[in-house]
N, C-alpha and C positions, 0 to 999 in steps of 0.2 A: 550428374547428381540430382535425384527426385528435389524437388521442391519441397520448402520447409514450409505447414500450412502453422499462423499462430493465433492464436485466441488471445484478445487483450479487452477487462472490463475495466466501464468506465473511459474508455477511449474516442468517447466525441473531441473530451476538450482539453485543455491543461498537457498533466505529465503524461494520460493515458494515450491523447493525439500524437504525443511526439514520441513516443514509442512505436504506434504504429508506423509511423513514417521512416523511424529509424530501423525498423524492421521491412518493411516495403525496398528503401533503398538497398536491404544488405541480400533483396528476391526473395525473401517470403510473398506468402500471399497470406492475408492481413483479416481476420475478423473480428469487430469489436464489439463489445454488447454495452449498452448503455439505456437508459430511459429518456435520455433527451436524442430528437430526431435529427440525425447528423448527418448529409452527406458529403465525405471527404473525396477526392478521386484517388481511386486504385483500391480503397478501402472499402471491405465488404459491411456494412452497420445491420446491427441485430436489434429490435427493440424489447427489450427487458427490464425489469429489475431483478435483481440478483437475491432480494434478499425470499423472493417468488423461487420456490423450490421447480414448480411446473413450470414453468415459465422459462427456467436456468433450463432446465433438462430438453424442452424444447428449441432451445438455442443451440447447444449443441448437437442434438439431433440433427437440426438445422445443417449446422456445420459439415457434419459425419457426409448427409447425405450429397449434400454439394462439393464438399471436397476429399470426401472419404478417410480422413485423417484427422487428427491434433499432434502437432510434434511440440511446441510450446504454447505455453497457457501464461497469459502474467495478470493473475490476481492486483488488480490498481483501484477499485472503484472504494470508494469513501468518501467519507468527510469528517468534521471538528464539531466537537463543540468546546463549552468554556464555563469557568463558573466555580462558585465554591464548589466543594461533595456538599457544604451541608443545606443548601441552598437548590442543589439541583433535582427537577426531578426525576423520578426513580423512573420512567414511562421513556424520558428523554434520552435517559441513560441506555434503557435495552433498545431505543431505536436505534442507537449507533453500534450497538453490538449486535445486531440484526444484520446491521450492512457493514460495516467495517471486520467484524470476524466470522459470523455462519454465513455470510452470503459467499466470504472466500470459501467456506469447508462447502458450502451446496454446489458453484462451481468446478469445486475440484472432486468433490466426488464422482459428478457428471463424468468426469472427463477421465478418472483414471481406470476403470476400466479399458474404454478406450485405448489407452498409452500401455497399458499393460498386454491386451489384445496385442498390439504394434510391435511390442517386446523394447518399449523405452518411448521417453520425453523428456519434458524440462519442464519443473513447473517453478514459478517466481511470484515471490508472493510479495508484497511492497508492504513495510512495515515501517519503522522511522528510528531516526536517533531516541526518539521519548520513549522507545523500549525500553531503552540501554539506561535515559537521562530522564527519568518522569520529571513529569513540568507540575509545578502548582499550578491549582487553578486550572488543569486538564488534564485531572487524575484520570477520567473515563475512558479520554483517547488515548494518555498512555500508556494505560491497563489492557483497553482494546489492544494497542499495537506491540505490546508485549505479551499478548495471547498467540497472536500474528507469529511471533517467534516463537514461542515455542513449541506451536503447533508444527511449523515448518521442518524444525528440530528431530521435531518426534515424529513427523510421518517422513522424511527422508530415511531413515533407520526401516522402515516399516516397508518402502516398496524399494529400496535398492536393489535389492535380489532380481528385479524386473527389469531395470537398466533404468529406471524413473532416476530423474534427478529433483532434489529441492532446494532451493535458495530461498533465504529471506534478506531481504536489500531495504537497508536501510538509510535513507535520503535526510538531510537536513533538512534547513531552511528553502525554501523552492519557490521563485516571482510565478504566481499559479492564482487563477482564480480560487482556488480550496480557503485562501482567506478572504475575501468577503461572500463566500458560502459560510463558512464558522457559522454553528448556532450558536448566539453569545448569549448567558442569562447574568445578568448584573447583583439581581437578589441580593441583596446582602452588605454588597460594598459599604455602606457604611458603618457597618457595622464591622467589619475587617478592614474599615479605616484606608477604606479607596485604594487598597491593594489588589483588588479582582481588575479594576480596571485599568490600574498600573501595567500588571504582569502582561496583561493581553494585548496593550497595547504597546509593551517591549515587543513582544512577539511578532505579533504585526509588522511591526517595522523592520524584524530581521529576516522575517518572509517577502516584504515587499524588497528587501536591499541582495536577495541571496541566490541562488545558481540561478539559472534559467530554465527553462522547461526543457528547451531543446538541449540543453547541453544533459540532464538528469534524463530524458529520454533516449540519449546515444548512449549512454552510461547503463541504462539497465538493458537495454537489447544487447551490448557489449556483454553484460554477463548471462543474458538468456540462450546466445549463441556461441560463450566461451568454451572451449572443451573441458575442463574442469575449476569451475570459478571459486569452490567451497562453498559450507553450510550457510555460511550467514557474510554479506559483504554491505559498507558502510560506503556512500558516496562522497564524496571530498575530504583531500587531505587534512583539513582541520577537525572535520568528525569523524573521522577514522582517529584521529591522537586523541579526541574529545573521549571516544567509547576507548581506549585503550588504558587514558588515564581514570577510567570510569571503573575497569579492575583491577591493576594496580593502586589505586590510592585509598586509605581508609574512607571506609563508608561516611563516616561523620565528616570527615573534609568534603567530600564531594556534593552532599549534603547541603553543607553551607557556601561551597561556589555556587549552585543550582537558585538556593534560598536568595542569595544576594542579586543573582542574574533577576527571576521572575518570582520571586516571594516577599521582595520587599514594601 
């Protein structure tokens, strides 16, 4: 069986390192693009940023020309921020949408070609339960990560005919550096009565107390090399029934479970 070559951004560190690795164990051969200077062993590092159209597209040229291939691509590189909307700025706001959603669609443009040339791939795009569950207090990254899905949505529809596959996987809480990266903006807080700083730091704490990297790292190689995993899959059994009762239950109930968790 040819070697499965896979493309993974954002994979120096965190969820994106243990991917690679759970991809390396399973004989891929592993390339990850990222802006901070990594070297991992077995792991091939690209230095990029993602949200650099020339830059993406030189990466995977990169790739192409060294390994002649892409069979998987896992969309991972982002980050948080936090903060009222009305407090935040608007500058702040399109950086995270720079890198957390068009840096995914400038990477996977690069690359589907490529996959389509190939007559098939698997592309995995890392979105979050805040799709499903927007968080107060991080309307932008839940907005962002609920872009994330629906784009996955709609471009799976779009190159199926190719053999392309898309998933968008959506992780909870995760012990990852991604939280004290968070851009935090306070602005406000008292004036909403020290709930910005409440909510973020519920959060906080369900991130530093929640899966591990390595385990959410085995977990989405598990579905980048499943033979058919579905549209959209959700990591751990509690937010898997979390997003289930997320469409089952009147909107206004769920509403106010969400408000009481990180609203109050």
């Amino acid at each position: 069986m040819t070697q499965k070559v896979a493309l993974v951004t954002g994979g120096s560190s965190g969820i994106g390192l243990a991917v690679c690795r759970a991809l390396r164990a399973h004989g891929c051969l592993v390339y990850e693009i990222s802006r901070r200077e990594a070297e991992h062993p077995g792991i091939f590092h690209i230095g990029a940023d993602i949200s650099d159209r020339d830059a993406v597209q030189a990466a995977v040229d990169r790739v192409i020309r060294e390994a002649g291939r892409i069979d998987i691509l896992i969309n991972n590189a982002g980050y948080g921020i936090s903060g009222a909307v009305e407090f935040t700025d608007a500058q702040e706001a399109k950086r995270l949408f720079e890198v957390d959603f068009f840096g995914m669609t400038y990477v996977t443009q690069a690359v589907l070609a490529v996959m389509r040339s190939a007559g098939g791939g698997r592309i995995v795009n890392i979105s979050s339960v805040a799709a499903a569950l927007p968080i107060p207090f991080q309307a932008y990254y839940s907005s962002a990560k609920a872009a994330v899905s629906a784009y996955s949505l709609a471009l799976a529809d779009e190159v199926k005919p190719f053999g392309i596959d898309v998933v968008a996987v959506m992780p909870g809480d995760i012990r990852t550096g991604f939280t004290a990266a968070r851009v935090k903006q306070h602005a406000g807080d008292d004036v909403y009565g020290g709930r910005i700083g409440r909510s973020v730091s519920k959060m906080e704490r369900d991130e530093k107390n929640g899966m591990s990297c390595e385990t959410a790292g085995a977990g989405i190689a598990r579905i980048a090399l499943a033979q058919n995993p579905g549209p959209v899959c959700t990591l751990g059994l509690s937010y898997r029934l979390d997003v289930l009762l997320s469409k089952i239950l009147p909107a206004r109930l769920v509403r106010w479970i969400v408000r009481r968790m990180y609203g109050k």
